[in-house]
N, CA, C and O atoms as a printed pandas DataFrame, in Angstrom:
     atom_number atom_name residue_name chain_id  residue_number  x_coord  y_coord  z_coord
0              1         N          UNK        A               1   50.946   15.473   50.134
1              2        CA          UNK        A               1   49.868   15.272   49.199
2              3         C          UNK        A               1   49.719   16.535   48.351
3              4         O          UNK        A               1   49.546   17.566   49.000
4              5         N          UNK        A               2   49.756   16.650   46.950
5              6        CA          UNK        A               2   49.764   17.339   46.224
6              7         C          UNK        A               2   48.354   17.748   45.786
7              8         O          UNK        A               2   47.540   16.971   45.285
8              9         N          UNK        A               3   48.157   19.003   46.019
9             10        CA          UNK        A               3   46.600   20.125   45.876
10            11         C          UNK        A               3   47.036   20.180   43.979
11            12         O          UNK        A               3   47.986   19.959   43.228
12            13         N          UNK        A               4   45.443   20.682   43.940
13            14        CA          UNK        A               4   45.505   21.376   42.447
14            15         C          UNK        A               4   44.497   22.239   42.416
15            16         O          UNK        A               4   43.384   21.840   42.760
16            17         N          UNK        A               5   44.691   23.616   41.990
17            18        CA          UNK        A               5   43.404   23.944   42.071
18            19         C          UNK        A               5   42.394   23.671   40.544
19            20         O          UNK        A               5   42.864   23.400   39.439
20            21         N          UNK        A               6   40.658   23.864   40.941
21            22        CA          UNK        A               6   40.147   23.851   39.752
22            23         C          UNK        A               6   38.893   24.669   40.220
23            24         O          UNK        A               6   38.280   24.922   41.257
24            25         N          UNK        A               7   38.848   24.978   38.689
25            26        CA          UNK        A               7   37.406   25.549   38.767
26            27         C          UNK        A               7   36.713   24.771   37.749
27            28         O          UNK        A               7   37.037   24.196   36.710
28            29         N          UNK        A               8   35.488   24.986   38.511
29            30        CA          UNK        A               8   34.449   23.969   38.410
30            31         C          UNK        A               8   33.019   24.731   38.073
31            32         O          UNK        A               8   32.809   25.788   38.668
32            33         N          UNK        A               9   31.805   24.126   36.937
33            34        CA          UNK        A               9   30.562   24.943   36.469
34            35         C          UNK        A               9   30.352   23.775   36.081
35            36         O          UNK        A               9   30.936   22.853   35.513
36            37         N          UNK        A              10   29.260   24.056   36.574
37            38        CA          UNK        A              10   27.788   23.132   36.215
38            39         C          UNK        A              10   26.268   23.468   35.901
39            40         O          UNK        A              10   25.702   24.393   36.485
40            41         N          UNK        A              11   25.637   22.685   34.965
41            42        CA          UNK        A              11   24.426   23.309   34.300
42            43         C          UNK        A              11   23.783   21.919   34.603
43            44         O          UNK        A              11   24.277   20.932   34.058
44            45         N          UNK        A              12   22.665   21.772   35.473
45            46        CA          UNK        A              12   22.104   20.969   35.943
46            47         C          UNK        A              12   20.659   21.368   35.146
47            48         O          UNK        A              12   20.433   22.545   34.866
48            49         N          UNK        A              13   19.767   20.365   34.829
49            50        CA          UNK        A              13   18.475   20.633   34.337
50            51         C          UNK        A              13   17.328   20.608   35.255
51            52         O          UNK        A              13   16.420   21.429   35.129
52            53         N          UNK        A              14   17.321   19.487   36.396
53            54        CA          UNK        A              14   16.543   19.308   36.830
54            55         C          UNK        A              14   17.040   20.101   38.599
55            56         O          UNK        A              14   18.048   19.804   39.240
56            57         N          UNK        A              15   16.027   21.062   38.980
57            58        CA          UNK        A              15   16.122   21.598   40.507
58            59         C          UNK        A              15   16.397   20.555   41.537
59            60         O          UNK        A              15   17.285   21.017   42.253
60            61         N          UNK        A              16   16.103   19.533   41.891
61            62        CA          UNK        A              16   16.653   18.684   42.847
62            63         C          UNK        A              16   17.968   18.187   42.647
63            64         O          UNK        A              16   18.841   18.342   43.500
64            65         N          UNK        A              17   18.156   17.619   41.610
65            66        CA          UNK        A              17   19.975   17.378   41.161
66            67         C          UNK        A              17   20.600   18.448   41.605
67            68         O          UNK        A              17   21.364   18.524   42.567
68            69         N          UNK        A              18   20.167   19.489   40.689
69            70        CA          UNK        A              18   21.104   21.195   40.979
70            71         C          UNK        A              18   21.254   20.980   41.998
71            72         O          UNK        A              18   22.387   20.707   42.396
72            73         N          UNK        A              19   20.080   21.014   42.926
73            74        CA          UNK        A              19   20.610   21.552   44.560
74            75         C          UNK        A              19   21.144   20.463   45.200
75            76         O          UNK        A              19   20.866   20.392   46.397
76            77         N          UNK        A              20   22.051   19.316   44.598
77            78        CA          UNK        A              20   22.710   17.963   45.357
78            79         C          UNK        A              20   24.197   18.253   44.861
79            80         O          UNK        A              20   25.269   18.265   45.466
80            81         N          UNK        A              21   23.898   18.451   43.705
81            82        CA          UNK        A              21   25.090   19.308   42.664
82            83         C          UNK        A              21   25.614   20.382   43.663
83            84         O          UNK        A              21   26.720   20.312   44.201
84            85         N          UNK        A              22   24.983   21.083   43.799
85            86        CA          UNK        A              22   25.610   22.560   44.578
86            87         C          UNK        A              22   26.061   22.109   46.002
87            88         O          UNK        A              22   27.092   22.544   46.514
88            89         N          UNK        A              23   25.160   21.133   46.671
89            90        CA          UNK        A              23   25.798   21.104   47.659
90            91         C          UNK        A              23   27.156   20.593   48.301
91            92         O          UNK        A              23   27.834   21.104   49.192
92            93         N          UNK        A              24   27.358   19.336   47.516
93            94        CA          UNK        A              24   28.675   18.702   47.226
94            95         C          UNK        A              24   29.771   19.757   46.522
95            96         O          UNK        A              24   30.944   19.592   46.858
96            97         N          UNK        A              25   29.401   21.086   45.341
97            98        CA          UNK        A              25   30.536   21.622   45.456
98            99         C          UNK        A              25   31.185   22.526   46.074
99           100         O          UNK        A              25   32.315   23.009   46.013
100          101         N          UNK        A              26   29.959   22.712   46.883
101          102        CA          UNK        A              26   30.103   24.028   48.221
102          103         C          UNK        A              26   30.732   23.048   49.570
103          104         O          UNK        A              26   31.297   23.525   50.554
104          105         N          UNK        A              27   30.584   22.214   49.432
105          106        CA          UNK        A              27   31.428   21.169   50.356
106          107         C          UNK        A              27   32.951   21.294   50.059
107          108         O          UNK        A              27   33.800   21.392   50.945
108          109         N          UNK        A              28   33.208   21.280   48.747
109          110        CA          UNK        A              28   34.731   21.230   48.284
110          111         C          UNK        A              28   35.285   21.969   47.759
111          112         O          UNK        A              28   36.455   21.764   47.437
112          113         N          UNK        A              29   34.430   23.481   47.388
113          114        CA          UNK        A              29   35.202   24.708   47.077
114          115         C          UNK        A              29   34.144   25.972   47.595
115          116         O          UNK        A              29   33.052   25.989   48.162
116          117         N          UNK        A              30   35.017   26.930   47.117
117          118        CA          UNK        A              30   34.357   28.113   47.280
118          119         C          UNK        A              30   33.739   28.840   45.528
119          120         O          UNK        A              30   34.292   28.854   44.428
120          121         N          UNK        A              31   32.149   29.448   46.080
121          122        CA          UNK        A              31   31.926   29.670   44.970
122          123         C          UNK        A              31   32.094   30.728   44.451
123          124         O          UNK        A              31   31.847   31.586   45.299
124          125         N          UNK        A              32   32.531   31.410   43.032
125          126        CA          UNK        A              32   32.547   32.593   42.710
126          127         C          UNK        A              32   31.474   33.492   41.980
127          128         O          UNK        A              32   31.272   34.706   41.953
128          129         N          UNK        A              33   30.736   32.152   41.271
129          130        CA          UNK        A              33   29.102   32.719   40.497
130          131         C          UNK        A              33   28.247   31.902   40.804
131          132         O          UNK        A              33   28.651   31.063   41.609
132          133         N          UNK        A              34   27.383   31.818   40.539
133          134        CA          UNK        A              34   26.337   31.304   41.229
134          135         C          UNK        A              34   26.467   29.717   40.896
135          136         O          UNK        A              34   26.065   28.979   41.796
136          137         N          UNK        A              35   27.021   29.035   39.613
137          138        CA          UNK        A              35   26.874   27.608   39.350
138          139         C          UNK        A              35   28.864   27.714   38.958
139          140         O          UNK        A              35   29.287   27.089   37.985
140          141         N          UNK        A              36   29.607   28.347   39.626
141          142        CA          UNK        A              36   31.316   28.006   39.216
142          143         C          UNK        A              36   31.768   28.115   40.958
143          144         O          UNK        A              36   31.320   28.704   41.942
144          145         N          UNK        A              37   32.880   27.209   40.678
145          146        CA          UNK        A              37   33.172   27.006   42.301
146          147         C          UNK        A              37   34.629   27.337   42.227
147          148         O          UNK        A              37   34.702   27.712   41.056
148          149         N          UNK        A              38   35.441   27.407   42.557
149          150        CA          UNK        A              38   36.676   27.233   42.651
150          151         C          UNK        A              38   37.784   26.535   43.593
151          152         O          UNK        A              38   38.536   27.278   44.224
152          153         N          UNK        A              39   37.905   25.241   43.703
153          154        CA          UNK        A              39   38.461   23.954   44.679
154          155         C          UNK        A              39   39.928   23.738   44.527
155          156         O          UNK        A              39   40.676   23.753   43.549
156          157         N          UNK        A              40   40.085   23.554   45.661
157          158        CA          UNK        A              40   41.777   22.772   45.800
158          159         C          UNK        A              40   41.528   21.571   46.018
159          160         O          UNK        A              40   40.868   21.339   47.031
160          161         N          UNK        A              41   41.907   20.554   45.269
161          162        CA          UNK        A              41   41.458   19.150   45.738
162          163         C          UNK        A              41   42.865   18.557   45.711
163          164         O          UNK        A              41   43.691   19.042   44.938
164          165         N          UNK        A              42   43.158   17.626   46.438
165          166        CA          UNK        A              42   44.114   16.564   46.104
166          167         C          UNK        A              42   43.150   15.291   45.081
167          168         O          UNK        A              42   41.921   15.254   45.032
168          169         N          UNK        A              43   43.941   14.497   44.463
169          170        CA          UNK        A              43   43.794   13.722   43.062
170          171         C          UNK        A              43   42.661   12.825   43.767
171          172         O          UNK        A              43   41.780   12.278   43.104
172          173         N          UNK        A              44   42.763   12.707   45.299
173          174        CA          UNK        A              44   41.738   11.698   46.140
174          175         C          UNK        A              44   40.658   12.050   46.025
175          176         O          UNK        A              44   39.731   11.345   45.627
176          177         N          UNK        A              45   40.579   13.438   46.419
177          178        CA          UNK        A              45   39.248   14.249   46.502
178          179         C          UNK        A              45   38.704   14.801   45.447
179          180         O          UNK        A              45   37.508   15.084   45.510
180          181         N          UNK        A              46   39.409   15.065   44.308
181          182        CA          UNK        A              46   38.961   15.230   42.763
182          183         C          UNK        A              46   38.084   14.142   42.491
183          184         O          UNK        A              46   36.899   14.305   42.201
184          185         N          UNK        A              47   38.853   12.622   42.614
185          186        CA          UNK        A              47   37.824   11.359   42.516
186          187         C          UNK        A              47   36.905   10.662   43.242
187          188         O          UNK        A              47   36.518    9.493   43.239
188          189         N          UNK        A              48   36.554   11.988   44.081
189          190        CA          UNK        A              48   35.547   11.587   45.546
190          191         C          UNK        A              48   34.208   12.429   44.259
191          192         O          UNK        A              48   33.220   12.007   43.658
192          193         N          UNK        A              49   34.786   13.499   44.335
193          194        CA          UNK        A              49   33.618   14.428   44.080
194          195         C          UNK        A              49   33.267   14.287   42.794
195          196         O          UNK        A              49   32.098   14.560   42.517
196          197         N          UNK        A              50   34.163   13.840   41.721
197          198        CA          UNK        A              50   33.669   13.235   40.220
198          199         C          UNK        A              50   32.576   12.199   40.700
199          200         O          UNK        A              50   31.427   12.300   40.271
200          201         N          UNK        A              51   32.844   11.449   41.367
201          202        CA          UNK        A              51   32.329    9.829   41.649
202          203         C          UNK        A              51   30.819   10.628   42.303
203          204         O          UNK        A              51   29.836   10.251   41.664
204          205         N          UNK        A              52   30.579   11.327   43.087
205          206        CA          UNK        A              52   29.741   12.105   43.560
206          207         C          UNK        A              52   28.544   12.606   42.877
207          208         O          UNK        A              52   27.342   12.341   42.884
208          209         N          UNK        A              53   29.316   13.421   42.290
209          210        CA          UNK        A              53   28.617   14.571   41.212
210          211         C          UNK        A              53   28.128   13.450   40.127
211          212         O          UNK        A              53   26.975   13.679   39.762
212          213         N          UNK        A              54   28.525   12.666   39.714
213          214        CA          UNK        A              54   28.155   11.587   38.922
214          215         C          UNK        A              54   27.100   10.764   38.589
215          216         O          UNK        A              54   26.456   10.330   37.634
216          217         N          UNK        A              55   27.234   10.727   40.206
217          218        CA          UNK        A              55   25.986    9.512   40.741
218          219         C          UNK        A              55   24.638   10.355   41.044
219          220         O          UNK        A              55   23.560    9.792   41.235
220          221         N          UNK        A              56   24.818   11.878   41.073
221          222        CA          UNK        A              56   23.537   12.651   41.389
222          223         C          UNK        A              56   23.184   13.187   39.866
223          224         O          UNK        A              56   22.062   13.612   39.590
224          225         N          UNK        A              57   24.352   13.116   38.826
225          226        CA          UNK        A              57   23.523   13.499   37.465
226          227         C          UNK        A              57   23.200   12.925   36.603
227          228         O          UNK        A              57   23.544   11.767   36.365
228          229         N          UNK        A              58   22.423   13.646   35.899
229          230        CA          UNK        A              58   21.312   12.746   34.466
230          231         C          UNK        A              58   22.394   13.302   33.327
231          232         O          UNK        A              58   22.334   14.356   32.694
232          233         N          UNK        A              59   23.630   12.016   33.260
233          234        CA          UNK        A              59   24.759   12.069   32.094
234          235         C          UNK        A              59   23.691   12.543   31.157
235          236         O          UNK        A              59   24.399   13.199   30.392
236          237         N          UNK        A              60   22.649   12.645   30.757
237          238        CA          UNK        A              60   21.870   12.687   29.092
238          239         C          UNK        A              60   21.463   13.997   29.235
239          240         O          UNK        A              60   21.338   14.499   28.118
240          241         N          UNK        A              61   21.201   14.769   30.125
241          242        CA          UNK        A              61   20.450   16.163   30.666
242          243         C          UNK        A              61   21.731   17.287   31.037
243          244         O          UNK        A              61   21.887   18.434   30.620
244          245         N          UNK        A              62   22.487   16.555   31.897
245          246        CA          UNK        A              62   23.252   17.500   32.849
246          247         C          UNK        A              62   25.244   17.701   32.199
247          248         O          UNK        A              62   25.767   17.152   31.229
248          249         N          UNK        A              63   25.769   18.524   33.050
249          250        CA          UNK        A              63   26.982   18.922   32.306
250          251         C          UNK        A              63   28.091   19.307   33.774
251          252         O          UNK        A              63   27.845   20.302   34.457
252          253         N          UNK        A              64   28.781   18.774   33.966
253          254        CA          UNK        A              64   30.253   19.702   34.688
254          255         C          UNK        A              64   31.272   20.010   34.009
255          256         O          UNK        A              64   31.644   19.091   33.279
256          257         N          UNK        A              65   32.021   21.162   33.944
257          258        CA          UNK        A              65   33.396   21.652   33.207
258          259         C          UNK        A              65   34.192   21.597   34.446
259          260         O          UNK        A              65   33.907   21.988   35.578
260          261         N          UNK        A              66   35.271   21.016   33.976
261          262        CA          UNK        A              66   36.195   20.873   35.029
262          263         C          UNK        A              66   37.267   21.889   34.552
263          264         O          UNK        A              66   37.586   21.750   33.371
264          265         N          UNK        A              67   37.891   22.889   35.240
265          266        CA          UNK        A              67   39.255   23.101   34.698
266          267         C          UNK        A              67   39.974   23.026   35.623
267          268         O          UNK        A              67   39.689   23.312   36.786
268          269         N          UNK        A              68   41.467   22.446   35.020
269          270        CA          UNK        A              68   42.664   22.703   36.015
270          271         C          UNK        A              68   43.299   23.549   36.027
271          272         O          UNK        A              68   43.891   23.749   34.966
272          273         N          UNK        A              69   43.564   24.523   37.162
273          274        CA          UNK        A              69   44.012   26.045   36.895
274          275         C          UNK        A              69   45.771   25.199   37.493
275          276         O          UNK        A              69   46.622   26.083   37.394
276          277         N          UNK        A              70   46.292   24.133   37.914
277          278        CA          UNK        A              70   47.424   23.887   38.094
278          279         C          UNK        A              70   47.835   24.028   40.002
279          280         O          UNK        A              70   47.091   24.423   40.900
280          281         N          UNK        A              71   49.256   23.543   40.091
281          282        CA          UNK        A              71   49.187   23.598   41.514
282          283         C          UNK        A              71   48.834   24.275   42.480
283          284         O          UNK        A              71   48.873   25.494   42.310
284          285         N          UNK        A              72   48.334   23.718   43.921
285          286        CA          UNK        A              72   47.328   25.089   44.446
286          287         C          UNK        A              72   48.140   25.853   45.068
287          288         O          UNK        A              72   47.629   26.870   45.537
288          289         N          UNK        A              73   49.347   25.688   45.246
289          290        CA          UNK        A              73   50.311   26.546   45.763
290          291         C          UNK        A              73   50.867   27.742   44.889
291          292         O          UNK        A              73   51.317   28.801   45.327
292          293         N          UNK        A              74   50.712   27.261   43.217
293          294        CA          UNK        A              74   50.905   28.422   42.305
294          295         C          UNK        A              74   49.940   28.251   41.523
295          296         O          UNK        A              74   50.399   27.551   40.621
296          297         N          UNK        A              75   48.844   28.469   41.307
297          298        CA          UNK        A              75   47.570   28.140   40.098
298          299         C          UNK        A              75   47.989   29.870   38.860
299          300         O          UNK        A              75   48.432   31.017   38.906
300          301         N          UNK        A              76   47.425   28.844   37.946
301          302        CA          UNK        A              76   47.221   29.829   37.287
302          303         C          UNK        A              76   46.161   31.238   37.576
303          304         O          UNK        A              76   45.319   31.345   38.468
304          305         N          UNK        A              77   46.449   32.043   36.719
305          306        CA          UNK        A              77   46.084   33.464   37.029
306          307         C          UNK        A              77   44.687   33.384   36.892
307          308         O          UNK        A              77   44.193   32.703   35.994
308          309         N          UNK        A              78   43.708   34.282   38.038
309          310        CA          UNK        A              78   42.377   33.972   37.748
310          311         C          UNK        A              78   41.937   35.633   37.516
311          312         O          UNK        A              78   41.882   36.270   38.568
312          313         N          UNK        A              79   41.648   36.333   36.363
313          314        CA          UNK        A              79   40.911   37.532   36.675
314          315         C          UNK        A              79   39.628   38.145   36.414
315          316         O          UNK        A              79   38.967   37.600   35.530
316          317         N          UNK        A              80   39.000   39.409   37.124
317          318        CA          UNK        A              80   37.570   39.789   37.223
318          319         C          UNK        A              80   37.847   40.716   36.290
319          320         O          UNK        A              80   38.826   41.459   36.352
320          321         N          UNK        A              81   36.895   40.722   35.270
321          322        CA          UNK        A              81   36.318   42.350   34.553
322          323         C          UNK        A              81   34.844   42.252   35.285
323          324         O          UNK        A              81   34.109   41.297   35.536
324          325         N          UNK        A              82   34.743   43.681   35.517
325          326        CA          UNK        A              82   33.704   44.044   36.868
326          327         C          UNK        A              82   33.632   44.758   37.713
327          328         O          UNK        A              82   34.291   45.784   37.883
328          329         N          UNK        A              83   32.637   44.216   38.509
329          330        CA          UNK        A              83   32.753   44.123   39.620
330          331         C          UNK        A              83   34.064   43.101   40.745
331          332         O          UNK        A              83   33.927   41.888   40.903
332          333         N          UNK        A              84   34.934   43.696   41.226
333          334        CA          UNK        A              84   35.833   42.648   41.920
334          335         C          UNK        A              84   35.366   41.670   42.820
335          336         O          UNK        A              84   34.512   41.898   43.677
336          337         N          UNK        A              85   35.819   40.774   42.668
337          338        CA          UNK        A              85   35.318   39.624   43.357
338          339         C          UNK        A              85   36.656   38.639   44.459
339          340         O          UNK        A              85   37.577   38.105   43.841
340          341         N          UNK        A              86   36.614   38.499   46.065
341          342        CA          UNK        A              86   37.348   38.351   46.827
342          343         C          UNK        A              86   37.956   36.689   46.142
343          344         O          UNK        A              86   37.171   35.789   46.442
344          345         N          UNK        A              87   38.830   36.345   45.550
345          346        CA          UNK        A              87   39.409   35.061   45.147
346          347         C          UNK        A              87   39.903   34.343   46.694
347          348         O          UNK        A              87   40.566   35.035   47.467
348          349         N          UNK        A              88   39.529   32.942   47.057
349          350        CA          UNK        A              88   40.153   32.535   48.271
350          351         C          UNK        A              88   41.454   32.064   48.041
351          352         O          UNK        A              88   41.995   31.930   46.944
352          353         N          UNK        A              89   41.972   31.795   49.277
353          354        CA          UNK        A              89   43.087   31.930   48.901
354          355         C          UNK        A              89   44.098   30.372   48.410
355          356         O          UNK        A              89   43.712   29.242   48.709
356          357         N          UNK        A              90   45.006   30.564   47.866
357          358        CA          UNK        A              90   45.304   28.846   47.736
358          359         C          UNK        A              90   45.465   28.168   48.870
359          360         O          UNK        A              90   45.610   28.755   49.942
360          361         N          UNK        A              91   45.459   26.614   48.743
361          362        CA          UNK        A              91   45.694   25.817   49.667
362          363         C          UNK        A              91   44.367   25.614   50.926
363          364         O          UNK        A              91   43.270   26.172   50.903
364          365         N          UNK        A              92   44.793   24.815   51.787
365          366        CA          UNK        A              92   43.535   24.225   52.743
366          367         C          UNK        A              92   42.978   25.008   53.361
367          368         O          UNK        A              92   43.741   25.789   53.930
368          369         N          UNK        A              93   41.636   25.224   53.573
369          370        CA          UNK        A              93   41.055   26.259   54.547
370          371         C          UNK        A              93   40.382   25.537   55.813
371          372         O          UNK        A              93   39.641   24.554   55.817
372          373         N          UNK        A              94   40.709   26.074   56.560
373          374        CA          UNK        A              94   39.288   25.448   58.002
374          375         C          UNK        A              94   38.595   26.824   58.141
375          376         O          UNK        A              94   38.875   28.012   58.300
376          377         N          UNK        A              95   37.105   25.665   57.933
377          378        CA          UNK        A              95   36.363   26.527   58.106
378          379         C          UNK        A              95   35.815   26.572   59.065
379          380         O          UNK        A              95   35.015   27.483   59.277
């Protein structure tokens, strides 16, 4: 089964969505700012958590950016100006 990674931001309007929003993407990635996540999903679990995130937002109010950084075994390059920030690592984690 083929991973991909993505990073993921969302601007939720209303505080109860947000925090249904956040919790589903802290379910499926790790976060790097406070509303961007960064996920390895297979194409199953991409259309778990679209279908998800979906059904908890106000399409007229609310917003997700999806990007595909590409396979999670080689994703594209992710970098910090900053403060450094620990990137996880590709592929499946148990947590």
């Amino acid at each position: 089964m083929a991973r991909r990674r993505y990073l993921m931001a969302y601007d939720i309007a209303d505080p109860s969505r947000l925090r249904r929003v956040c919790n589903l993407m802290e379910d499926h990635g790790q976060r790097l700012q406070y509303s961007v996540f960064l996920c390895d999903l297979s194409l199953g679990e991409r259309a778990d958590l679209e279908t998800s995130v979906a059904e908890v937002m106000d399409l007229t109010e609310d917003s997700v950016v999806e990007i595909d950084l590409g396979p999670a075994n080689r994703p594209a390059a992710v970098r910090c100006l900053g403060r450094p920030r620990a990137l996880p690592e590709s592929g499946p984690q148990i947590v």
